[in-house]
C-alpha positions as CSV (number, residue, x, y, z in Angstrom):
1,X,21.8,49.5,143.5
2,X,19.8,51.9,145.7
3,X,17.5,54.6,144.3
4,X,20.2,57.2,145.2
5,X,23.2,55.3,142.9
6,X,20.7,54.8,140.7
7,X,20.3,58.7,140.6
8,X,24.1,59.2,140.1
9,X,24.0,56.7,137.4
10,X,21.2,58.4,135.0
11,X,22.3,61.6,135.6
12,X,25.8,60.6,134.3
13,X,24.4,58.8,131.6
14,X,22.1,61.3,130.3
15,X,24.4,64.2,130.7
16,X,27.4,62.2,128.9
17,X,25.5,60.7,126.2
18,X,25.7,63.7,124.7
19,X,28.4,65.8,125.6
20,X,31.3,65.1,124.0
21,X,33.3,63.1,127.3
22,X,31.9,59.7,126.7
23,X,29.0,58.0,128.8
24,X,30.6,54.3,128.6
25,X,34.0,55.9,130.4
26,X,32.1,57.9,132.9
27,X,29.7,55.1,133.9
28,X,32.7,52.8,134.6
29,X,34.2,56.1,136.4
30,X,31.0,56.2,138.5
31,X,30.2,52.4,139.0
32,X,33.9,52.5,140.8
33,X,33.2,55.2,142.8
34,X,29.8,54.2,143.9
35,X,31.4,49.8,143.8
36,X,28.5,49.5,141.6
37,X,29.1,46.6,138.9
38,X,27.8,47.1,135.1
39,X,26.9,43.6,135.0
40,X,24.5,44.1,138.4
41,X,21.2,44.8,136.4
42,X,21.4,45.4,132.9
43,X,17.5,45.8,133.2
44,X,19.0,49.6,134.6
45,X,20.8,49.4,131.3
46,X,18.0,49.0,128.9
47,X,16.1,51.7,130.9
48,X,18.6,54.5,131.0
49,X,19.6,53.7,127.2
50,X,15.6,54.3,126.3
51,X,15.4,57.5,128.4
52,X,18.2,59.3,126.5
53,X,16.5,58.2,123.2
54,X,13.1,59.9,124.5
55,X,15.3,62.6,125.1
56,X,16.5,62.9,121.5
57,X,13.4,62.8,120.2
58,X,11.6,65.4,122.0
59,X,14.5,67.5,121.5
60,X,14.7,66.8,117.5
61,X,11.2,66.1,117.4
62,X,10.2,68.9,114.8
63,X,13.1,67.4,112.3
64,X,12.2,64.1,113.1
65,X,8.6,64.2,112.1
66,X,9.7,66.6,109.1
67,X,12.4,63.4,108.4
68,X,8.9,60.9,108.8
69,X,6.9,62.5,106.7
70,X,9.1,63.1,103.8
71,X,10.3,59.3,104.5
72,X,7.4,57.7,104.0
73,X,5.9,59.6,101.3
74,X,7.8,57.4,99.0
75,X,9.4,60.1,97.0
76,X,12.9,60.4,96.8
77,X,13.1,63.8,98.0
78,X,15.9,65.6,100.6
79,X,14.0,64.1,104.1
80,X,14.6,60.4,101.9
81,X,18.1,61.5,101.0
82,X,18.6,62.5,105.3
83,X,17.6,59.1,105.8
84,X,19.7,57.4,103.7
85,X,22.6,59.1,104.7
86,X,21.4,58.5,108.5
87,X,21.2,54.6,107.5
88,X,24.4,54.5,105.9
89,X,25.9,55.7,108.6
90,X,24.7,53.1,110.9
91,X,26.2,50.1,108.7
92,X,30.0,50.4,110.9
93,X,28.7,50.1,114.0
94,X,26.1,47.5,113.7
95,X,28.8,45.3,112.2
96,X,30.9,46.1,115.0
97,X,27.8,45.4,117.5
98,X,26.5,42.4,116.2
99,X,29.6,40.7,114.5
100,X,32.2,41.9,117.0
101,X,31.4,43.0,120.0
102,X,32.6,40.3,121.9
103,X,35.9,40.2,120.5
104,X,36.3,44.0,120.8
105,X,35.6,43.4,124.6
106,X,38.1,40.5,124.8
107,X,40.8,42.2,123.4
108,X,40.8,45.6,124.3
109,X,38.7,45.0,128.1
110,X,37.8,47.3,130.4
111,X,38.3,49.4,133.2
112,X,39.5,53.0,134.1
113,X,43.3,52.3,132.6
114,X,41.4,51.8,129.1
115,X,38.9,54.6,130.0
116,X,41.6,57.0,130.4
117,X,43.2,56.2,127.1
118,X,40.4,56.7,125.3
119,X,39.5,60.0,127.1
120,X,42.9,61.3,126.4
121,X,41.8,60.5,122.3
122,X,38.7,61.7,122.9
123,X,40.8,65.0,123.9
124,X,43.1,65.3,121.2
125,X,40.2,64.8,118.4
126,X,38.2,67.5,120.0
127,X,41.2,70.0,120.0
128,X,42.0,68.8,116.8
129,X,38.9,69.2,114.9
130,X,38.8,73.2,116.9
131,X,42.1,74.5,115.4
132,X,41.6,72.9,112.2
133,X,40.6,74.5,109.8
134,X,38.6,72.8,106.4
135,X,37.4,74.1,103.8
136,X,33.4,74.4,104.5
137,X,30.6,72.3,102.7
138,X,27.0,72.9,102.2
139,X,25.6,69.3,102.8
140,X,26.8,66.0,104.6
141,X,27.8,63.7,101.3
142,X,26.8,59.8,101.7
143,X,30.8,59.8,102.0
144,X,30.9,62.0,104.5
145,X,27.6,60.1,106.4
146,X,30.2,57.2,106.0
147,X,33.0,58.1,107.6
148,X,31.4,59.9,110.9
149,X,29.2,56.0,110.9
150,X,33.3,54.7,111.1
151,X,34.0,57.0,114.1
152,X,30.6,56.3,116.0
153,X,31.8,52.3,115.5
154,X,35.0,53.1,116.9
155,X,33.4,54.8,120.0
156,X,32.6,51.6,121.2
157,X,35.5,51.5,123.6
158,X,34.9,53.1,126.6
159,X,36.3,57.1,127.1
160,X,36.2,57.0,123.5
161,X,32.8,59.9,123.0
162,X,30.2,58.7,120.9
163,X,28.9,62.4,120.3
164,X,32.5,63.9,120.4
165,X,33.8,61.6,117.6
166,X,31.2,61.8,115.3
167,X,31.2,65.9,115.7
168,X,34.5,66.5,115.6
169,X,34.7,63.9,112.5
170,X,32.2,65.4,111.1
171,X,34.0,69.1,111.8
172,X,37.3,67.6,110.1
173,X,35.4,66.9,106.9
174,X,33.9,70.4,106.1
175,X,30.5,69.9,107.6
176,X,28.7,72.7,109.2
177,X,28.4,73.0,112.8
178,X,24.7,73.1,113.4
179,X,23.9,70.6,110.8
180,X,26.9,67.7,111.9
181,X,25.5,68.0,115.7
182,X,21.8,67.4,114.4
183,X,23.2,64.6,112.3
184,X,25.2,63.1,115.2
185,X,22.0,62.8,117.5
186,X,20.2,61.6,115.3
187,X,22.0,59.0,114.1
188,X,22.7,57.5,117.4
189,X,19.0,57.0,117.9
190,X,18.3,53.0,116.4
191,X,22.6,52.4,117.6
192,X,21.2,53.0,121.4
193,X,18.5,51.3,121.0
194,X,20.2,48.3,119.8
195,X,22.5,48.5,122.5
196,X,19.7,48.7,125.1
197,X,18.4,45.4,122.7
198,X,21.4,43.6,122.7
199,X,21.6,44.5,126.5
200,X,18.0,43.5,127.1
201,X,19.1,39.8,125.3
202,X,22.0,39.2,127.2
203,X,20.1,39.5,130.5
204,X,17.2,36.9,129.3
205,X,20.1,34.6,128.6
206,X,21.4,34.6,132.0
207,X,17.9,34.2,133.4
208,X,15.3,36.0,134.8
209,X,17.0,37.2,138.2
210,X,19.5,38.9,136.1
211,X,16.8,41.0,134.8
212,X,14.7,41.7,138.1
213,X,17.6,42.3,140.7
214,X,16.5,46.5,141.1
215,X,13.5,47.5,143.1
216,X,11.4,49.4,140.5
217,X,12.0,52.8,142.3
218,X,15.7,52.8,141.4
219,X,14.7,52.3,137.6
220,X,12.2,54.4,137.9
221,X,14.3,57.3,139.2
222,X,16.9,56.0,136.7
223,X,14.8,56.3,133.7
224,X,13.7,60.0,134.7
225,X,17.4,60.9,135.5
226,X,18.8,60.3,132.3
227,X,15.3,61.3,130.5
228,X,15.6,65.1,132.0
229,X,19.5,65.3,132.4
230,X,20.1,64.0,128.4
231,X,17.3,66.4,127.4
232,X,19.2,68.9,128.8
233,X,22.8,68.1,127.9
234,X,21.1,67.6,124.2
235,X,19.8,70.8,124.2
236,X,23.2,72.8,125.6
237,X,25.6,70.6,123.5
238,X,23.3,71.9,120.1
239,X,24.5,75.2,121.1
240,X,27.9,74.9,122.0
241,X,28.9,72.9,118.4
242,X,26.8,76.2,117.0
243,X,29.1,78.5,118.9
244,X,32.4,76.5,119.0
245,X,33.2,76.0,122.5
246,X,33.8,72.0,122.1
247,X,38.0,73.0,123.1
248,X,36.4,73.3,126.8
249,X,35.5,69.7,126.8
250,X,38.8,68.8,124.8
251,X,40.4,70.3,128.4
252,X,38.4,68.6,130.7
253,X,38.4,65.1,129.0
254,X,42.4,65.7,129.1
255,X,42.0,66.2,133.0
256,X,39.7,63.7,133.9
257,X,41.7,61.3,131.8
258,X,44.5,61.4,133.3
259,X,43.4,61.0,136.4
260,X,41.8,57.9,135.3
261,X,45.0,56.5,134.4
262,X,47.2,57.6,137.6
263,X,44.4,55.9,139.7
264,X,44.5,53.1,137.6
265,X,48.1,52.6,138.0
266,X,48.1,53.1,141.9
């Protein structure tokens, strides 16, 4: 991978982390494109995975340290409660990730037939959750926490949005705008980082050239790629949930999807 793919690649994954079109699909759009294989480094992995948590952070960083110090005051007050909520939502997907994971890959696979699929999903639930129209709550229940943990697990197939399934589920159920998108980032902060861990294990157990294959300069431009471009996209994609424009990427995750699937079948 030269420093220029590796460019391409962190931009993609920092801008499609979080808006709602699905990183996972859009890397394997881009590793065809570029004939870049996944499997090639997973060292890039790890890195690119850590940038777009930095990214979160320094976005959310005033209701992160308001969520730490309430946390560890001990007390169970509304920052504890957040917490909770952020924790139970976290149970589907580390079951999936550390109990299933393989078996998910086997049976389901990869590549841009599946990735269209899953975009054209990833469509319909955003258009879905736009026109619908539920009855508004104040808070995000521990149900609620619940259920949007169940979509973030199922976004583990590629095209299938992390961000755009745990919004719009969150949307379905009655939960404000502002507050689901702050939820959604948040959340998704120890998943990544488990997958960059889980990524970061798999290399050491296929040895040590599996994890030192890139010159430093391509992860160096990787990690700063995804850093500035997720900043970003978390940033813009705060705003658009506030001001209901998620139909736009509905559209456009419609398009690309389809064209995944006619080039898949050529």
């Amino acid at each position: 991978m030269t420093w220029i793919e590796a460019l391409i690649m962190g931009l993609v994954q920092g801008l499609s982390e979080y808006l709602p079109i699905s990183s996972s699909g859009h890397l394997e759009i881009a590793s065809a494109i570029l004939g870049v294989q996944s499997e090639e480094n997973l060292t890039f992995a790890v890195v690119v995975h850590a940038a777009t948590v930095l990214s979160t952070i320094v976005v959310l960083w005033k209701e992160v340290e308001i969520l730490f110090k309430g946390f560890f005051s001990f007390k169970w007050n509304a920052e504890t409660q957040y917490v909770s909520k952020i924790l139970l939502s976290m149970i589907p997907v580390g079951i999936v990730g550390l109990c299933f994971k393989k078996q998910v890959e086997a049976l389901f696979g990869d590549g841009l037939f599946l990735v269209g699929i899953c975009l054209l999903i990833t469509a319909s639930l955003l258009a879905f959750a736009h026109f619908a129209q539920p009855r508004k709550k104040e808070n995000i229940s521990y149900k609620d926490a619940f259920i949007i943990g169940i979509a973030q697990a199922c976004a583990v197939l590629p095209g299938l949005s992390r961000s755009g399934s745990t919004i719009a589920t969150g949307l379905l159920l009655g939960d404000k705008k502002e507050q689901v998108a702050k939820f959604s980032f948040l959340m998704v902060i120890i998943p990544i980082l488990g997958e960059a861990l889980l990524d970061l294990m798999k290399g050491l157990s296929q040895g040590a050239e599996a994890a030192t294959t890139l010159p430093l300069s391509s992860l160096i431009v990787g990690f700063f790629a995804a850093f500035i471009s997720g900043t970003l996209a978390c940033s813009w994609m705060l705003k658009l949930v506030k001001n209901g424009k998620l139909v736009y990427f509905a559209i456009y995750c419609a398009i690309v999807g389809s064209i995944a699937l006619i080039y898949s079948l050529s």
